[in-house]
TORKOL-4160 file (C-alpha; in steps of 0.2 Angstrom, whole numbers, padded with zeros to 4 digits, m for minus):
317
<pt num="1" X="m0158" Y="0244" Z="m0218"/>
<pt num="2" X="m0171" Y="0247" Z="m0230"/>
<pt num="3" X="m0164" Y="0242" Z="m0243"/>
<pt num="4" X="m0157" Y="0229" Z="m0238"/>
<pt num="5" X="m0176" Y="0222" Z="m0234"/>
<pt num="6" X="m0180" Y="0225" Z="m0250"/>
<pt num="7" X="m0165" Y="0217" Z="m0259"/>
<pt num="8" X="m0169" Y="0200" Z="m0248"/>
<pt num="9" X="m0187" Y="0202" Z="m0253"/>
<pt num="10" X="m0183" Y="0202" Z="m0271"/>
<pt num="11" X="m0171" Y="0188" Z="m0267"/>
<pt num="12" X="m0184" Y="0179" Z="m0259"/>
<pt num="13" X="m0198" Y="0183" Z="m0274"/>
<pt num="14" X="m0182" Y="0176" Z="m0287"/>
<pt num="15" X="m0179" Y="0159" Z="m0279"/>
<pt num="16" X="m0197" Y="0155" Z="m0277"/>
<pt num="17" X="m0197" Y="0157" Z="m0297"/>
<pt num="18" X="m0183" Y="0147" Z="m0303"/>
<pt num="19" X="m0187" Y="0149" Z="m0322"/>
<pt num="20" X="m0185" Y="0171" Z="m0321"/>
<pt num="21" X="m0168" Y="0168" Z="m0311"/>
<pt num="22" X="m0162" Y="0156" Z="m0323"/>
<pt num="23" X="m0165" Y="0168" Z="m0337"/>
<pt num="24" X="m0157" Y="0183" Z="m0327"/>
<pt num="25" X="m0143" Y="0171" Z="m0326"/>
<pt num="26" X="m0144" Y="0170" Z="m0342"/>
<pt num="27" X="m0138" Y="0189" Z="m0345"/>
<pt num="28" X="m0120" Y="0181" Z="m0342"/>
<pt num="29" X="m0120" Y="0170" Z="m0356"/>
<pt num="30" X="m0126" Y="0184" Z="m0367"/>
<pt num="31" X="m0112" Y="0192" Z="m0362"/>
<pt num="32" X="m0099" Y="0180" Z="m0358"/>
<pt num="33" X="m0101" Y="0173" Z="m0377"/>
<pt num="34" X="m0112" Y="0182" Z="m0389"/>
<pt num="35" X="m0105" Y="0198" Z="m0387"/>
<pt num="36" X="m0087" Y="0197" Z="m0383"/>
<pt num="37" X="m0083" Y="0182" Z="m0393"/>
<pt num="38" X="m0095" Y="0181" Z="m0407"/>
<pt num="39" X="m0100" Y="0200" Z="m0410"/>
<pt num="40" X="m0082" Y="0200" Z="m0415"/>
<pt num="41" X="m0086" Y="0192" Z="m0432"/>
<pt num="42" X="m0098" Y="0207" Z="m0437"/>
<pt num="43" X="m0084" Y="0220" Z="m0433"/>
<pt num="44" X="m0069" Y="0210" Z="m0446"/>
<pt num="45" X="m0078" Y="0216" Z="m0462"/>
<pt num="46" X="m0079" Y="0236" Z="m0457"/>
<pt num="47" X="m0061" Y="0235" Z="m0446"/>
<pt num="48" X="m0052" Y="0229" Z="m0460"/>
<pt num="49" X="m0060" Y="0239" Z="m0474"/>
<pt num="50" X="m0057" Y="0255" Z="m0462"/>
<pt num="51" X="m0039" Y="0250" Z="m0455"/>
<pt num="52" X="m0032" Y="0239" Z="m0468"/>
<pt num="53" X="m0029" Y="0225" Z="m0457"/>
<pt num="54" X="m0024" Y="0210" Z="m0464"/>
<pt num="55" X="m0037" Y="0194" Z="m0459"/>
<pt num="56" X="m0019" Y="0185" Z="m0452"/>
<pt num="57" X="m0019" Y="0200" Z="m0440"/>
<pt num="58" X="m0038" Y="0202" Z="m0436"/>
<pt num="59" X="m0036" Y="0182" Z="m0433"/>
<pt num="60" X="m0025" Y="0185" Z="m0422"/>
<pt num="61" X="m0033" Y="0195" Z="m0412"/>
<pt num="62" X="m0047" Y="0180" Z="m0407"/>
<pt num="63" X="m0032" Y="0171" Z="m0403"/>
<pt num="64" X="m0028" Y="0186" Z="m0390"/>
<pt num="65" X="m0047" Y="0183" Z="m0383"/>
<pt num="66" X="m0045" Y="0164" Z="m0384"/>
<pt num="67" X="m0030" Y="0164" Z="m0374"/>
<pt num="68" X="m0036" Y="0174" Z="m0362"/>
<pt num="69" X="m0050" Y="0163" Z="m0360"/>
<pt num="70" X="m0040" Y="0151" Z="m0356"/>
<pt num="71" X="m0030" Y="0160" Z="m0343"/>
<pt num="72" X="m0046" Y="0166" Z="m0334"/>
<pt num="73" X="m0056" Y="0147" Z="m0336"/>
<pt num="74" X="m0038" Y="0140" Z="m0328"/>
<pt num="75" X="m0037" Y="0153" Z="m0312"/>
<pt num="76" X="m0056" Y="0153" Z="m0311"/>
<pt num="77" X="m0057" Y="0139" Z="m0296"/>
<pt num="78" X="m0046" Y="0153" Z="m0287"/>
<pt num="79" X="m0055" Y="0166" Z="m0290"/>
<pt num="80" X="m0069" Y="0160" Z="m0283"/>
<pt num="81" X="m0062" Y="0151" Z="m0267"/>
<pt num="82" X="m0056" Y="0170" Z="m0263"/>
<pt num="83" X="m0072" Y="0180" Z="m0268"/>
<pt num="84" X="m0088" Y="0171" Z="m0273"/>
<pt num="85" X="m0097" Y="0161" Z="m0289"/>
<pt num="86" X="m0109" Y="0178" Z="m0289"/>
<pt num="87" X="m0093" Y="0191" Z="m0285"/>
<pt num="88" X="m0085" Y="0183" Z="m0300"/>
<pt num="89" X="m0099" Y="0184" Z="m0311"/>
<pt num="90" X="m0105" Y="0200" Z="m0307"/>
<pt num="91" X="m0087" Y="0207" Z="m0307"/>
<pt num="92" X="m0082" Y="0198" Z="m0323"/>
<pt num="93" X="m0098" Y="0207" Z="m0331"/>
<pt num="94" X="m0094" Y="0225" Z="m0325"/>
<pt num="95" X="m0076" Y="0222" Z="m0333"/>
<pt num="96" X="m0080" Y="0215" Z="m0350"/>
<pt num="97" X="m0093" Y="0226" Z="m0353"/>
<pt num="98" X="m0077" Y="0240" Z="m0352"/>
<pt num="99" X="m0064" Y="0231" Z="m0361"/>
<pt num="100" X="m0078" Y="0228" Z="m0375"/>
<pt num="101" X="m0081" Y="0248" Z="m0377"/>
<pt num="102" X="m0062" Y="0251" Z="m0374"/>
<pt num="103" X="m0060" Y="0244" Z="m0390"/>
<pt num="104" X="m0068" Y="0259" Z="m0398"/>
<pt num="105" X="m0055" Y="0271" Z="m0391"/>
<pt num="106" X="m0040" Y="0264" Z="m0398"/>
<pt num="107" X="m0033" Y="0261" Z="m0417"/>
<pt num="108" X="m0016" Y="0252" Z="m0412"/>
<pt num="109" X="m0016" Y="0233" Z="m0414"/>
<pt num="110" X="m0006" Y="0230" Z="m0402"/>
<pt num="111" X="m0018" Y="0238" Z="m0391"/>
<pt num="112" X="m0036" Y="0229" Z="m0398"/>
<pt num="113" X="m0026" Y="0214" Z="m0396"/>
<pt num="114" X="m0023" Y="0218" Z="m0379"/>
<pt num="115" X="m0041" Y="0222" Z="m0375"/>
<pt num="116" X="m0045" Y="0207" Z="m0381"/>
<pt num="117" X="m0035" Y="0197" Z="m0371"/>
<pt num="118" X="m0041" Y="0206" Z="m0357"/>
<pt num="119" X="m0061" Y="0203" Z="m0360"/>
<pt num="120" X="m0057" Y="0186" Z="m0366"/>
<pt num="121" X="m0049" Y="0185" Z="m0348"/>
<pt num="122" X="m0064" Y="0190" Z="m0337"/>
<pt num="123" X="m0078" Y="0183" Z="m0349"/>
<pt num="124" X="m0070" Y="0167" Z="m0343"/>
<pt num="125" X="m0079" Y="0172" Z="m0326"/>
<pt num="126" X="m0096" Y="0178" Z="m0334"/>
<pt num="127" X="m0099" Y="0161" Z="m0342"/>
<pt num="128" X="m0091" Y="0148" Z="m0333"/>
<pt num="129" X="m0097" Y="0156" Z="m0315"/>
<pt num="130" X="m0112" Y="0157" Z="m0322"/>
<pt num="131" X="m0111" Y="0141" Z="m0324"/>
<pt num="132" X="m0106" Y="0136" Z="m0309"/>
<pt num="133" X="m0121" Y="0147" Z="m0301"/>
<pt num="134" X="m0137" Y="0138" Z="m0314"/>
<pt num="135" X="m0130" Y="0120" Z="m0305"/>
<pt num="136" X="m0133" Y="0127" Z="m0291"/>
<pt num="137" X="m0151" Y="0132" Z="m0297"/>
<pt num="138" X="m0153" Y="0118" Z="m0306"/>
<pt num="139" X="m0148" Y="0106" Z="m0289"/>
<pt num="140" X="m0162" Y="0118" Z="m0280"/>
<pt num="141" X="m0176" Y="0110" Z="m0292"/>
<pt num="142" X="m0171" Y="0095" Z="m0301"/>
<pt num="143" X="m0187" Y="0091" Z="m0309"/>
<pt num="144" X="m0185" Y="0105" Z="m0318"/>
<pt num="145" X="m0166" Y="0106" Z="m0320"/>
<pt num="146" X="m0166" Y="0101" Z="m0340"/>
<pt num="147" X="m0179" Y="0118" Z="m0340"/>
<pt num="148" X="m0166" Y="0127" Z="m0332"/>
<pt num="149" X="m0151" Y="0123" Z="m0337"/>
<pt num="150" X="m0158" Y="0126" Z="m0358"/>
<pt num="151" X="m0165" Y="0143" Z="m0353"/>
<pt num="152" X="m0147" Y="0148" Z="m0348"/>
<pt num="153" X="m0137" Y="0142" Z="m0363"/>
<pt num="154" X="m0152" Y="0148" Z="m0373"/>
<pt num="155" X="m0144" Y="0166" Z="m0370"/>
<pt num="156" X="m0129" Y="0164" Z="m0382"/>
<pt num="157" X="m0141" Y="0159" Z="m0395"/>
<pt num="158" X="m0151" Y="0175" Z="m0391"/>
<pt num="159" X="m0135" Y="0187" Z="m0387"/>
<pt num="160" X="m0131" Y="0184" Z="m0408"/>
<pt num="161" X="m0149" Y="0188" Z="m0412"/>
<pt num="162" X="m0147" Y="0204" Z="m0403"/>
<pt num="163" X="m0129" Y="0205" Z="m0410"/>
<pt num="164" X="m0135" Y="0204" Z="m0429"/>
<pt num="165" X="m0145" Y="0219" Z="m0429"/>
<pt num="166" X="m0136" Y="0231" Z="m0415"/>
<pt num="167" X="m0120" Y="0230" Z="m0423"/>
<pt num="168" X="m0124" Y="0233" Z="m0441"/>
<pt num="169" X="m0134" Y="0247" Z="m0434"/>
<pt num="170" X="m0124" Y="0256" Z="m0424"/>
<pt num="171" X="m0108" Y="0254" Z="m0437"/>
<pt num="172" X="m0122" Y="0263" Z="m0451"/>
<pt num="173" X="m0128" Y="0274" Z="m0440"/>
<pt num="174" X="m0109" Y="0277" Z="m0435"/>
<pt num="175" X="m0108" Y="0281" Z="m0455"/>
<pt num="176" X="m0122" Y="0291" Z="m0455"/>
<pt num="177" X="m0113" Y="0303" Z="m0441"/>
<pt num="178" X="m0098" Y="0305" Z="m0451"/>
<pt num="179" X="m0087" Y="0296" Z="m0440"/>
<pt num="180" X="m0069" Y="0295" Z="m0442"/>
<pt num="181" X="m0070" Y="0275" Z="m0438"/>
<pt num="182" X="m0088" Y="0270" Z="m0439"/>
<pt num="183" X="m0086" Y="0253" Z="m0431"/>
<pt num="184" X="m0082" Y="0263" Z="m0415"/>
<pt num="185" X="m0101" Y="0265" Z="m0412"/>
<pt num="186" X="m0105" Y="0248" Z="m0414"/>
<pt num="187" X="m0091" Y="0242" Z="m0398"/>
<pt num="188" X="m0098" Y="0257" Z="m0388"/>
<pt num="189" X="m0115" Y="0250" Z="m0392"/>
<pt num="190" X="m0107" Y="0233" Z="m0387"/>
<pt num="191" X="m0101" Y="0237" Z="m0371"/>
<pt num="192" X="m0115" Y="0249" Z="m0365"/>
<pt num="193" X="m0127" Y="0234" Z="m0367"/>
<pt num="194" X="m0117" Y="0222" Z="m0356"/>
<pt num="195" X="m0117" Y="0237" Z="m0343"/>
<pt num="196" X="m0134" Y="0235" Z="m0342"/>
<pt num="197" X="m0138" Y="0217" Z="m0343"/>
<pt num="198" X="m0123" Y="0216" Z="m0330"/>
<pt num="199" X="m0136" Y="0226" Z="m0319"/>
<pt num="200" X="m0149" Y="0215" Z="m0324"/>
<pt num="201" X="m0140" Y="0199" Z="m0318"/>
<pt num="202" X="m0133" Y="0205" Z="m0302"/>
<pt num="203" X="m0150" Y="0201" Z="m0291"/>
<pt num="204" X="m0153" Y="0183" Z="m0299"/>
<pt num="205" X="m0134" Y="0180" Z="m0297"/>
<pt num="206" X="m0135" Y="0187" Z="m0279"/>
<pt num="207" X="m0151" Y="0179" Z="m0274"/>
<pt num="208" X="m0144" Y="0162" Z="m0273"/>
<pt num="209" X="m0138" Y="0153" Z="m0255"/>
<pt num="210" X="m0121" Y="0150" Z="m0255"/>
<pt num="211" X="m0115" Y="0132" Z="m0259"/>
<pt num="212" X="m0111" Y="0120" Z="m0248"/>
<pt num="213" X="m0093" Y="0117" Z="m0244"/>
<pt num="214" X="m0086" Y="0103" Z="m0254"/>
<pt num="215" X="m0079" Y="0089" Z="m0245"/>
<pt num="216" X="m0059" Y="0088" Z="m0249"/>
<pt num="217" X="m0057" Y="0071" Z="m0257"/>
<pt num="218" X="m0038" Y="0062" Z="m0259"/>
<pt num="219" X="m0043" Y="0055" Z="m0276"/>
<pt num="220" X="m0031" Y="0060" Z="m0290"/>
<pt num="221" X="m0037" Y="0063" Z="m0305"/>
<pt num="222" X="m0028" Y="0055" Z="m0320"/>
<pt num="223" X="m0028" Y="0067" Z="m0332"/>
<pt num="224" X="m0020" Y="0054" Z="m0344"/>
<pt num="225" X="m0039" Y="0047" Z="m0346"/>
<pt num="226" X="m0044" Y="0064" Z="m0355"/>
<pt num="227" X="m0031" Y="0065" Z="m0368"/>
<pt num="228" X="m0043" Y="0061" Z="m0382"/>
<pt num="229" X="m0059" Y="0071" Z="m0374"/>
<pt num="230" X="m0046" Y="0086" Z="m0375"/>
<pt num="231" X="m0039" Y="0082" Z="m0392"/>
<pt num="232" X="m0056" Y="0083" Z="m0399"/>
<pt num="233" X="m0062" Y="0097" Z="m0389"/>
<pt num="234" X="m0045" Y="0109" Z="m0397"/>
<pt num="235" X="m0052" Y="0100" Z="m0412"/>
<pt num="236" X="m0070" Y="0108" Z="m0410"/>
<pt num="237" X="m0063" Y="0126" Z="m0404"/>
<pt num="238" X="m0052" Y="0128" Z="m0420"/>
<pt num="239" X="m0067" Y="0123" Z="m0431"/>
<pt num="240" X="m0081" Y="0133" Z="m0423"/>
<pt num="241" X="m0071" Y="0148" Z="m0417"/>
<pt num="242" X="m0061" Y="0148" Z="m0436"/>
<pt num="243" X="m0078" Y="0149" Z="m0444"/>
<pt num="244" X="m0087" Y="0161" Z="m0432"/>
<pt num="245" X="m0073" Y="0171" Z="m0435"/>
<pt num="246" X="m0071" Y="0174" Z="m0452"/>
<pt num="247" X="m0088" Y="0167" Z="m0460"/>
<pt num="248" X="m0095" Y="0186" Z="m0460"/>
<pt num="249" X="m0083" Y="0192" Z="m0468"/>
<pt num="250" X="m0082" Y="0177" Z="m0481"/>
<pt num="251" X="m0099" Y="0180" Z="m0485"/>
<pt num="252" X="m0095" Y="0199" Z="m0488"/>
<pt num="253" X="m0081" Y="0195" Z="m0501"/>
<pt num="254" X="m0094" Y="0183" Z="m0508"/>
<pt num="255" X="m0106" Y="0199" Z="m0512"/>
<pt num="256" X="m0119" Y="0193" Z="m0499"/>
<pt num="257" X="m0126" Y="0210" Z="m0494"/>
<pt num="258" X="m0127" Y="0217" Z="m0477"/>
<pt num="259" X="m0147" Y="0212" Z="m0473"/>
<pt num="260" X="m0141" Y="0194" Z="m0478"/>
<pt num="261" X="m0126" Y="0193" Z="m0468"/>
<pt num="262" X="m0134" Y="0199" Z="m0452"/>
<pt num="263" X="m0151" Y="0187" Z="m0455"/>
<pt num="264" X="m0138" Y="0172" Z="m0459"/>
<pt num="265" X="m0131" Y="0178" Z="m0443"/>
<pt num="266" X="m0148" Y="0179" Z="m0434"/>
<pt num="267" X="m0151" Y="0160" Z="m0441"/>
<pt num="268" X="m0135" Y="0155" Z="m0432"/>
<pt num="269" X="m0142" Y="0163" Z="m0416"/>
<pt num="270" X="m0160" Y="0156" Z="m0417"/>
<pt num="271" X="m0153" Y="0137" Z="m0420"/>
<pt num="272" X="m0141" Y="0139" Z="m0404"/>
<pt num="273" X="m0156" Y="0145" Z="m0394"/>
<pt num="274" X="m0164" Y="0128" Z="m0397"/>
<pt num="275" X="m0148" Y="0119" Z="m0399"/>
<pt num="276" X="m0148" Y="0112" Z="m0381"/>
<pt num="277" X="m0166" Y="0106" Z="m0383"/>
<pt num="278" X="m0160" Y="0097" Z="m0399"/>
<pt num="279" X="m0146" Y="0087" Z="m0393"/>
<pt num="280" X="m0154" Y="0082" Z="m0376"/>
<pt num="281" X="m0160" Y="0066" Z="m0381"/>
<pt num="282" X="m0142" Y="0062" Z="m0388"/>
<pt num="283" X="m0135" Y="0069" Z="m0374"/>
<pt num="284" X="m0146" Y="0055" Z="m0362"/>
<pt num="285" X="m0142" Y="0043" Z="m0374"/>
<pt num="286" X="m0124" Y="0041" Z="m0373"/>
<pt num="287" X="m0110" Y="0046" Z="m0359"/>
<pt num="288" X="m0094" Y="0043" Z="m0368"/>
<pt num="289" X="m0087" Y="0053" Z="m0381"/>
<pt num="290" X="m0101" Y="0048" Z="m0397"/>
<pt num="291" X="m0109" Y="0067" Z="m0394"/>
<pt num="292" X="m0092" Y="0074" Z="m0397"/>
<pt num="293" X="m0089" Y="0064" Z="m0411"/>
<pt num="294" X="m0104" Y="0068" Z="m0420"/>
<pt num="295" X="m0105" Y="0089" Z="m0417"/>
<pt num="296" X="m0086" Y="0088" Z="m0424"/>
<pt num="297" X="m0091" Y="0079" Z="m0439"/>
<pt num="298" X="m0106" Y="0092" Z="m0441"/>
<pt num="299" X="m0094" Y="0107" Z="m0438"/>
<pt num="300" X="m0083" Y="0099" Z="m0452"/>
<pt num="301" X="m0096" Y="0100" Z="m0464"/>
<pt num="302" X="m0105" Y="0117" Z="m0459"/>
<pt num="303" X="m0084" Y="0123" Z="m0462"/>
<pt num="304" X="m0086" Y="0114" Z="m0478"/>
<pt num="305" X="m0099" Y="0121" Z="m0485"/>
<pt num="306" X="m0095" Y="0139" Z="m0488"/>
<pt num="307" X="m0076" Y="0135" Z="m0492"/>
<pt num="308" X="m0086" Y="0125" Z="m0506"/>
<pt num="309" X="m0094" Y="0141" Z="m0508"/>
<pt num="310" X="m0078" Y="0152" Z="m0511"/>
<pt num="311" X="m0071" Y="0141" Z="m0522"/>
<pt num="312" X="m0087" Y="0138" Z="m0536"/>
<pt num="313" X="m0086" Y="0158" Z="m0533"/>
<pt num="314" X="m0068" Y="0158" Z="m0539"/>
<pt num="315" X="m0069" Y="0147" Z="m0552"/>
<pt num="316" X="m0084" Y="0157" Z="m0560"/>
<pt num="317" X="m0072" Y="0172" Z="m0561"/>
């Protein structure tokens, strides 16, 4: 009974300062994408110079993650009618945080790949039920939901920060230790983090009231009308999640040395932590697909760029 008093109490002390619950919330988005989607780029250049995988097969195992993001986004309205937004993103915490660290206990790529399946599966529940739960926040205060709402997606751009000099770290100090696979360390490192970040979300993500039933509507959607918002969206995911993918490891066969790779990578992070700030105005502006059409058109050139890279390498060999 006590601790139940105390947990209401901290409860209580969170939603009356919306701006520390939205960055516990924001824990999930760490999580959810910075360390089990993006991390993933750092550990391609040691896995493949270890295992002598081939970038086709590393590849493939972020088509694993993706699909399972896709699986886990597509049930996640059901998982949520049966549990809770909070359950679901607790819950989906706890069991990427193992599935990231499981992938230091296993060799076989058929098994990695499974593992990423799986943790592309429930971080599905991490970001996207966090996103369902800073709505909810954000609906709470609305003159301060733009605040709110960048403070949470401000965590991936943090998580890669965070990502740039743990996992470099752990994978030396791995080496240092004479480990067999030295990129082991780093995924325990990974998944002992969002263990404890889990922990640290679990009261912001509890503290908020349950939402209101939604009113069952007989509309239909036509889903016709979003053809070309989805065309451009796959558009987007194979342009950013190709280059996040690979472009560590491109830089590495370029001769960029480690510091540089991991402060261009710490770059990246620092610019998506400000990102949401940066296209607001835009994002007011216009409410059909201009936005869209214009981060696409960046991604094209930011893929550009070091392909142009690679190849005025080549020809100077």
């Amino acid at each position: 009974m006590q601790m139940q008093t105390w947990r209401e109490r901290a409860a209580n002390g969170l939603l009356a300062r919306p701006v520390l619950l939205a960055m516990g919330l924001s824990f999930g988005t760490i999580i959810g994408t910075s360390l089990v989607r993006f991390s993933y780029a750092l550990f391609v250049p040691a896995m493949r110079a270890d295992l002598g995988w081939s970038y086709l097969l590393l590849g493939a195992m972020n088509t694993a993650h993706a699909a399972g993001y896709l699986v886990g986004a597509l049930t996640l309205s059901m998982v949520i009618r049966r549990f809770s937004s909070w359950v679901s993103f607790v819950a989906g915490g706890v069991l990427s945080s193992v599935f990231l660290g499981a992938c230091a206990l296993f060799t076989d790529a058929w098994v990695v790949g499974l593992l990423r399946f799986l943790s592309g599966f429930t971080s599905a529940s991490v970001f996207a039920g966090g996103t369902v739960l800073i709505a909810q926040l954000a609906a709470l205060h609305v003159p301060r939901s733009g605040l709110l709402l960048g403070i949470y997606y401000a965590g991936g751009g943090l998580g890669m920060v965070l990502c740039a000099g743990l996992v470099p770290w752990t994978i030396a100090l791995g080496e240092s230790y004479a480990w067999v696979h030295p990129w082991q360390m780093g995924w325990l490192a990974v998944g002992l983090i969002g263990l404890v970040m889990t922990l640290l979300m679990w009261l912001p993500a509890h503290a908020l009231p349950p939402a209101p039933a939604r009113a069952s509507s007989s509309d239909h959607t036509q889903w016709q009308s979003y053809g070309y918002m989805l065309a451009g969206y796959f558009c987007f995911g194979m342009g950013y999640i190709g280059y996040m993918t690979f472009v560590i490891s491109l830089l590495r066969e370029l001769h960029w040395q480690a510091w540089q790779t991991s402060s261009f990578y710490a770059v990246m992070g620092v610019c998506g932590m400000f990102s949401v700030q940066a296209w607001s105005g835009m994002l007011d502006k216009f409410k059909a697909g201009q936005c869209l059409a214009v981060v696409n058109s960046l991604l094209a050139v930011a893929c550009l760029i070091p392909a142009w890279l690679a190849m005025s390498e080549h020809n100077l060999y």
